[in-house]
C-alpha positions, -999 to +999 in steps of 0.1 A: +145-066-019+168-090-037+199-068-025+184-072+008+180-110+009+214-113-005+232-096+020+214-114+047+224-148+031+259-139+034+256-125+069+242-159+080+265-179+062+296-156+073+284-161+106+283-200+106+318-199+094+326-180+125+309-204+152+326-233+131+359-219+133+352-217+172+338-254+173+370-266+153+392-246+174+379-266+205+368-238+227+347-211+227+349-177+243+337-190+277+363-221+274+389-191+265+382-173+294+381-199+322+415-214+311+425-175+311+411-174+345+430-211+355+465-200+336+466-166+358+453-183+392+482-212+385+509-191+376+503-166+409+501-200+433+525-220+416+551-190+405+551-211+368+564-196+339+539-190+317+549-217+292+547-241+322+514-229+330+499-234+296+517-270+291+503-279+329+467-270+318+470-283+286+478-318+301+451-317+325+425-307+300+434-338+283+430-364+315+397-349+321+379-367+299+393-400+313+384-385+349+346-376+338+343-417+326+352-423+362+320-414+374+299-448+373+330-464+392+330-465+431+352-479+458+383-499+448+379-497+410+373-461+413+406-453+433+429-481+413+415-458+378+423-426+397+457-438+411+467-445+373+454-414+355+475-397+382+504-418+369+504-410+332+493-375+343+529-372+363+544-388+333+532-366+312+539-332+336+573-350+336+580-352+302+582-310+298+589-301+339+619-320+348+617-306+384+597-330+406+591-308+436+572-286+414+552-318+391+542-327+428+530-292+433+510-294+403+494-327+409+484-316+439+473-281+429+447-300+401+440-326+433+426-294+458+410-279+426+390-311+420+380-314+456+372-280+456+341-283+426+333-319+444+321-298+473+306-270+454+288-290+428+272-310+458+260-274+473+242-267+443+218-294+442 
């Protein structure tokens, strides 16, 4: 019985290790997946290299969070916020791609993809 409940302590400690290491590494197996999922969908459209593609996501993963504290802003402050996150987003883009045509193609590739959960997120309500 002792053997028993040992084993099971270690499980379950082994086991919270794991689901740490996934919480420290930022994303989990879904996270993984979709990025998977946006790297493949951007490289096909786009014709990026794959380094391309993973620096492009990378950089819009981290302007997401300034997008999501957009969302009690309307009107004018709303668009003035959006018009510089797009700016230090191109910087950013621009600091790895020197081509513009294809930082333009980017920004705007991220820019449909927005729209495009704007109109299904209001569908699901």
């Amino acid at each position: 019985m002792k053997k028993l409940l040992i084993v099971a302590f270690i499980l379950s400690i082994s086991s919270m290790n794991f689901i740490s290491a996934q919480s420290m590494n930022g994303m989990t197996n879904d996270a993984l997946a979709i990025k998977e999922r946006q790297k493949s969908k951007i490289i096909e459209d786009l014709k990026l290299s794959d380094e391309q593609a993973n620096f492009a996501i990378n950089v819009q993963q981290e302007f997401k969070i300034q997008y999501k504290g957009l969302r009690g802003l309307y009107g004018e402050d709303r668009a003035t916020k959006i018009k510089e996150i797009n700016r230090t987003m191109y910087n950013r883009l621009k600091e790895f791609l020197k081509n513009e045509q294809l930082i333009q193609d980017i920004m705007e590739y991220f820019d449909n993809q927005n729209k495009q959960l704007l109109v299904a997120n209001r569908f699901k309500k």
